[in-house]
C-alpha positions as CSV (number, residue, x, y, z in Angstrom):
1,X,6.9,25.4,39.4
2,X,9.4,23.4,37.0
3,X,10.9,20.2,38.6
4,X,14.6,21.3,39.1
5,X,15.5,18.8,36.6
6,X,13.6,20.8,34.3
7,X,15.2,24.0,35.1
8,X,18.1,22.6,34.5
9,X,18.2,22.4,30.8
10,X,16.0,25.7,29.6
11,X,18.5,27.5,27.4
12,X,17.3,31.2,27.1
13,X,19.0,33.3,24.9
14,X,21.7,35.5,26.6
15,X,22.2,33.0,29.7
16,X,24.8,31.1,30.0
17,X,24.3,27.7,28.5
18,X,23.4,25.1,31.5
19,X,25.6,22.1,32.8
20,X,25.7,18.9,31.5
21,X,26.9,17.0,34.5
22,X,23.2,15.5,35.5
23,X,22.0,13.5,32.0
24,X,17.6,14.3,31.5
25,X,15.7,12.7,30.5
26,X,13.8,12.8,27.3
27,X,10.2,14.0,28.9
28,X,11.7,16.3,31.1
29,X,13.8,17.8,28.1
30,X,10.5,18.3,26.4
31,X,8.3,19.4,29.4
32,X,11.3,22.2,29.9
33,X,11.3,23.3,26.2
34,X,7.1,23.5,26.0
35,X,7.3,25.5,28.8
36,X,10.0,28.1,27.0
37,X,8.1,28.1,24.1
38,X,4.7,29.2,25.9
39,X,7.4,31.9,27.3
40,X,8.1,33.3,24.2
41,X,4.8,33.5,23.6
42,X,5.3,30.3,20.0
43,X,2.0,29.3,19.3
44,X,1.4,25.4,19.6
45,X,4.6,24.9,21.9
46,X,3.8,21.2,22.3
47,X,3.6,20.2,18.5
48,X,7.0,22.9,17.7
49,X,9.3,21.2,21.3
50,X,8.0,17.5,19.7
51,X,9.0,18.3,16.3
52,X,12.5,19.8,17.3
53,X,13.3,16.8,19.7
54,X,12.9,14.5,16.7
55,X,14.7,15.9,14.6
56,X,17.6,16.5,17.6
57,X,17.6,12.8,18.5
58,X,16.5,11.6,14.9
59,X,13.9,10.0,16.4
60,X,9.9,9.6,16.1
61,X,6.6,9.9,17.9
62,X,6.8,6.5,19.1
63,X,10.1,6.6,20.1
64,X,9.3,9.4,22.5
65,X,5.7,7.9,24.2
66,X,7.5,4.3,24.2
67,X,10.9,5.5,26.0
68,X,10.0,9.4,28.1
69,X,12.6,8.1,31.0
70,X,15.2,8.0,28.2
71,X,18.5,10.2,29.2
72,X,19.8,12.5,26.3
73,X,23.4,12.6,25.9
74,X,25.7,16.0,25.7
75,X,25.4,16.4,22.0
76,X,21.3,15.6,21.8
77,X,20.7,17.9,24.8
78,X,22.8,21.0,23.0
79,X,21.6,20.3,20.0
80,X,17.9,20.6,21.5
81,X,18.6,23.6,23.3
82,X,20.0,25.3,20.4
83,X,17.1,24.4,18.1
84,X,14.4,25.4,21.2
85,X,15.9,28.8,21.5
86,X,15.8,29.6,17.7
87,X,12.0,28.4,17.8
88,X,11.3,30.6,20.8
89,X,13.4,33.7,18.7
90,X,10.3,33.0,16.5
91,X,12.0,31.0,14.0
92,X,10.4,29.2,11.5
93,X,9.7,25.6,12.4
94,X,10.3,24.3,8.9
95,X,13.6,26.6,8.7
96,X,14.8,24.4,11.5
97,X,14.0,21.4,10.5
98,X,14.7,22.0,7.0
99,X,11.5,20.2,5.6
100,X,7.5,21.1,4.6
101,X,5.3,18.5,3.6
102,X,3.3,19.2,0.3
103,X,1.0,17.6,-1.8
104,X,1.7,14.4,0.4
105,X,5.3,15.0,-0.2
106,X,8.3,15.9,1.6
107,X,9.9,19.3,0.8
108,X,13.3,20.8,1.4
109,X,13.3,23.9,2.6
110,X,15.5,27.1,2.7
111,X,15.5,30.6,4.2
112,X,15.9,31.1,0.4
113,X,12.5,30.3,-0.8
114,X,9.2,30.2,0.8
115,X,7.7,27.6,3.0
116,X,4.9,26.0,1.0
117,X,1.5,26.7,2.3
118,X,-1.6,24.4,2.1
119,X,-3.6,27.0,0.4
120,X,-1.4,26.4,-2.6
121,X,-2.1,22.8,-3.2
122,X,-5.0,24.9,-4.6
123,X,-3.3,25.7,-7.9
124,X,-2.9,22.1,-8.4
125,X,-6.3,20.7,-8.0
126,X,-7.4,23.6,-10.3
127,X,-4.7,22.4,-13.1
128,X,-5.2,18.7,-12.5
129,X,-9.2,19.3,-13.0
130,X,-8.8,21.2,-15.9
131,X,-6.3,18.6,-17.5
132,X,-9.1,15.7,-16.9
133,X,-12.4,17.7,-17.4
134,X,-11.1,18.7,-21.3
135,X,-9.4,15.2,-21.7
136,X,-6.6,17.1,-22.7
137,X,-3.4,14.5,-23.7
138,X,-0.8,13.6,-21.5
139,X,2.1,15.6,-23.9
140,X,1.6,18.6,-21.8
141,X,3.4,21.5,-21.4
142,X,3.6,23.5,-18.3
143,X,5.3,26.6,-16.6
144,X,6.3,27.2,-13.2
145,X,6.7,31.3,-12.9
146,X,8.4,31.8,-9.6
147,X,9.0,28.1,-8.5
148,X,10.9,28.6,-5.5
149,X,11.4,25.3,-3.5
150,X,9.8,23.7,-6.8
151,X,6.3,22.5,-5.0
152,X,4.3,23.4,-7.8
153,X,6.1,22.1,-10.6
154,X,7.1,19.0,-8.9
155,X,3.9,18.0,-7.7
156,X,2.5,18.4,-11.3
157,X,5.6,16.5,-12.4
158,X,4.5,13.6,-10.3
159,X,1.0,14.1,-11.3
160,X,1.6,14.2,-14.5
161,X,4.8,11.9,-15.6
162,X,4.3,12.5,-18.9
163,X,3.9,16.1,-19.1
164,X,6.8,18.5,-20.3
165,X,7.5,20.5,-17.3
166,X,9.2,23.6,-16.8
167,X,10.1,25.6,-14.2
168,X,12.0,29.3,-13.5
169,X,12.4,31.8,-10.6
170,X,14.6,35.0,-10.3
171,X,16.7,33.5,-7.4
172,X,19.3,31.0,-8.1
173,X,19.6,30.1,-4.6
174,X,15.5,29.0,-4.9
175,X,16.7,27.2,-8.1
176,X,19.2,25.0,-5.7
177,X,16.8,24.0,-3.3
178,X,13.6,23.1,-6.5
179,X,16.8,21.1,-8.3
180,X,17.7,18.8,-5.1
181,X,13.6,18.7,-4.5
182,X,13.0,17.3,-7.8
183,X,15.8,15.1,-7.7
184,X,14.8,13.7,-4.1
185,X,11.6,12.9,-5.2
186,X,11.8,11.5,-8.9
187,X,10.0,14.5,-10.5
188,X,11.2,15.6,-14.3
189,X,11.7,19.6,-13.6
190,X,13.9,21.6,-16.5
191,X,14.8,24.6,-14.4
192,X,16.4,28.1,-15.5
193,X,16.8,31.1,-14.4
194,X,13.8,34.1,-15.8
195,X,12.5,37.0,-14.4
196,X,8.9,36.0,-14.7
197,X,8.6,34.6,-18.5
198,X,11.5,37.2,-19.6
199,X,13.9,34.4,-20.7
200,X,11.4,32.0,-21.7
201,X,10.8,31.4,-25.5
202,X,7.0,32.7,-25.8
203,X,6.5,30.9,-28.5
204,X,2.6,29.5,-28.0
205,X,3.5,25.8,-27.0
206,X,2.7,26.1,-23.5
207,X,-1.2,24.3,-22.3
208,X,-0.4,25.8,-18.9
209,X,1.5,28.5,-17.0
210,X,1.0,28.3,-13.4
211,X,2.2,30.6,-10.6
212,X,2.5,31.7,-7.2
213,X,3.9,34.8,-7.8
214,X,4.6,37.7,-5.1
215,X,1.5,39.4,-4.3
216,X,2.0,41.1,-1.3
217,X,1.9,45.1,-1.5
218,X,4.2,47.2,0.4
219,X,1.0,49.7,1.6
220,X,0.3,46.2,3.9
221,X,3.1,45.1,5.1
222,X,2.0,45.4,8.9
223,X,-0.6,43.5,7.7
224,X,2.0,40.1,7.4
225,X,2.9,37.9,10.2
226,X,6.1,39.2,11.2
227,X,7.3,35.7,11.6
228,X,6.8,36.0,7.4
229,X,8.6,39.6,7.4
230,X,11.7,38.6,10.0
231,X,12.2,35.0,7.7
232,X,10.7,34.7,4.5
233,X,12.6,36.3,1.4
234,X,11.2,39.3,0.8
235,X,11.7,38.8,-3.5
236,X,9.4,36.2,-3.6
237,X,6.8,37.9,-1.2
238,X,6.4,41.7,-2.2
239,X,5.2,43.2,-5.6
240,X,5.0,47.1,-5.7
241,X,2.6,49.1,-3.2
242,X,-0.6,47.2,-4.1
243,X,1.1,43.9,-4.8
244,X,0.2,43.4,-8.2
245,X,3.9,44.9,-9.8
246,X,4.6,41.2,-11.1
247,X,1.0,39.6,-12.0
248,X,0.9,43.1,-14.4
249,X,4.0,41.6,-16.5
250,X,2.5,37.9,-16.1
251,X,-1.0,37.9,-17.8
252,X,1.0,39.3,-21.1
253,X,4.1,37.0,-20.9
254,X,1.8,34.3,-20.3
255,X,-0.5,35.0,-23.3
256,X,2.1,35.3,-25.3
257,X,3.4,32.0,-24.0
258,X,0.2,29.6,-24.2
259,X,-1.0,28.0,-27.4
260,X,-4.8,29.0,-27.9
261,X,-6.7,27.7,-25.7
262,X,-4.2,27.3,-23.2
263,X,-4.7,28.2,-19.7
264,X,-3.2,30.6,-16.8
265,X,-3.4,30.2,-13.3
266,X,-2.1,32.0,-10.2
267,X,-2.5,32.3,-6.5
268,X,-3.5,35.7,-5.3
269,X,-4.0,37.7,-2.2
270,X,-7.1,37.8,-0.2
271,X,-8.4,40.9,-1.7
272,X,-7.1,41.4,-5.5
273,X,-9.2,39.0,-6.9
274,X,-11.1,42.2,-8.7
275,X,-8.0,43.8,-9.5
276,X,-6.4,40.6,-10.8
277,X,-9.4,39.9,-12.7
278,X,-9.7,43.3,-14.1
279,X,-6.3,42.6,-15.8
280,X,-7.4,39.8,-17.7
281,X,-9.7,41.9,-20.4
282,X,-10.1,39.4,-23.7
283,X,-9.2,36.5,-21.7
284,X,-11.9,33.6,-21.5
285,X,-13.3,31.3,-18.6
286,X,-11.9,34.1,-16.4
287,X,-13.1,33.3,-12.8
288,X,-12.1,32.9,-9.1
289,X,-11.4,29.5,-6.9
290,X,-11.6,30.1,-3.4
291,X,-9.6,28.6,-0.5
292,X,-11.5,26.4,1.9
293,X,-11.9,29.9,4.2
294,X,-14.4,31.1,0.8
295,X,-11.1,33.3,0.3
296,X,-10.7,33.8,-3.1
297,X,-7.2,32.2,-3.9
298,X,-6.5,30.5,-7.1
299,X,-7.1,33.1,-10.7
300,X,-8.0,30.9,-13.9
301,X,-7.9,32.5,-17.3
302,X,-7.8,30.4,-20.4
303,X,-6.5,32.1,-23.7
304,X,-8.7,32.7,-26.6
């Protein structure tokens, strides 16, 4: 049974928002808002209330163990509330919060592009390998197909400060958030907007095109987290019924795009790597990198 305290700032959606007249404090805030979470059925309440109070009260880990008896004010306890009840709606976390952390960087995030996902990081240990197993010089020039938040291209930015980077996606919104990443953290990005390569001079200069293009197939959609179908834009997640729609007009864009020699690599869904594969007849060094699950995740293909 809650302490009343705690009762008496749980904001459920569709009650009426609770009285401010006795000030709680800041564990009792958070013991109230783990305990809605669990409610709602959020997995990891603890790490989701922890995350939201600090970002409510601009405030960090030891902040919270070093002052618990500290009393929120009327603004910091709304403002809590408001973010606990979107959590327990099954928001997205990073949504809230507005950030992901990637390649041991700090992403802005949107509802307009998707939330960055470990497995990616993937994709650039495969291109960062291949750039220092062949030697290859640091005038690179890269491609970004479906940037959204710019992860990708930004982390190769960093990675590489001397390559020639260059990054499109079909959503200009995505293109807002990848522009203020890439300004945020120092990374040389030329953005535009392209339907895959559509708009992109495929002109054989590029050593790399990279992607993480939509893969999921509209025959699995119940097969997504519906925290991923309720948020996540559904352009940069879904690709025709067997998910495969835009890597079909990729592996020719790219080839047209690469110099000899050059390479292409994309993320893929847990069971296409055949498929995807398949597609990539008179290609060379074809082969599949898998996740650390032994999913196959990452696609390399290098042209002739």
């Amino acid at each position: 049974m809650p302490k009343s305290a705690d009762v008496g700032i749980v904001f459920m959606i569709g009650r009426k928002a609770p009285s401010y007249n006795t000030r709680v404090q800041l564990r009792q805030a958070l013991h109230a808002a783990i305990a809605q979470l669990e409610a709602a059925g959020i997995s990891e309440p603890r790490i989701s209330a922890e995350v939201l109070v600090f970002h409510a009260l601009g405030c960090d880990r030891a902040h919270l163990y070093a002052h618990p008896e500290r009393e929120l004010t009327e603004d910091e306890q709304l403002a809590f509330d408001k973010l606990i009840a979107r959590r327990a709606s099954g928001e997205p976390l990073q949504y809230l919060t507005g950030h992901q952390e990637f390649w041991r960087a700090d992403f802005v995030v949107s509802p307009a592009v998707l939330i960055p996902r470990p497995e990616t990081e993937h994709l650039i240990e495969e291109t960062l390998a291949l750039v220092a197993h062949f030697a290859l010089g640091p005038q690179l020039k890269l491609i970004d197909v479906g940037t959204g938040s710019g992860a990708i291209a930004i982390s190769l930015a960093r990675e590489l400060p001397h390559a020639e980077v260059h990054a499109v996606d079909l959503s200009p919104e995505a293109l807002d958030v990848a522009r203020l990443n890439a300004e945020r953290l120092g990374a040389r990005v030329e953005f535009a907007v392209s339907d895959v390569l559509a708009s992109v001079p495929r002109d054989g200069s590029f050593d790399f095109v990279v992607s993480n293009p939509p893969y999921v197939g509209l025959n699995e959609v119940d097969k997504v987290q519906q925290v991923v179908r309720d948020y996540e834009p559904h352009l940069a997640l879904y690709a025709g019924d067997e998910g495969l729609t835009v890597i079909r007009r990729l592996i020719p864009q790219a080839h047209e795009a690469l110099r000899a020699g050059g390479w292409l690599l994309m993320e893929i869904g847990y069971s296409q790597s055949k498929a995807v594969m398949a597609l990539l007849d008179g290609w060379q060094s074809v082969h599949a990198v898998p996740d650390l699950a032994g999913i196959p995740r990452v696609i390399v293909a290098r042209k002739p």
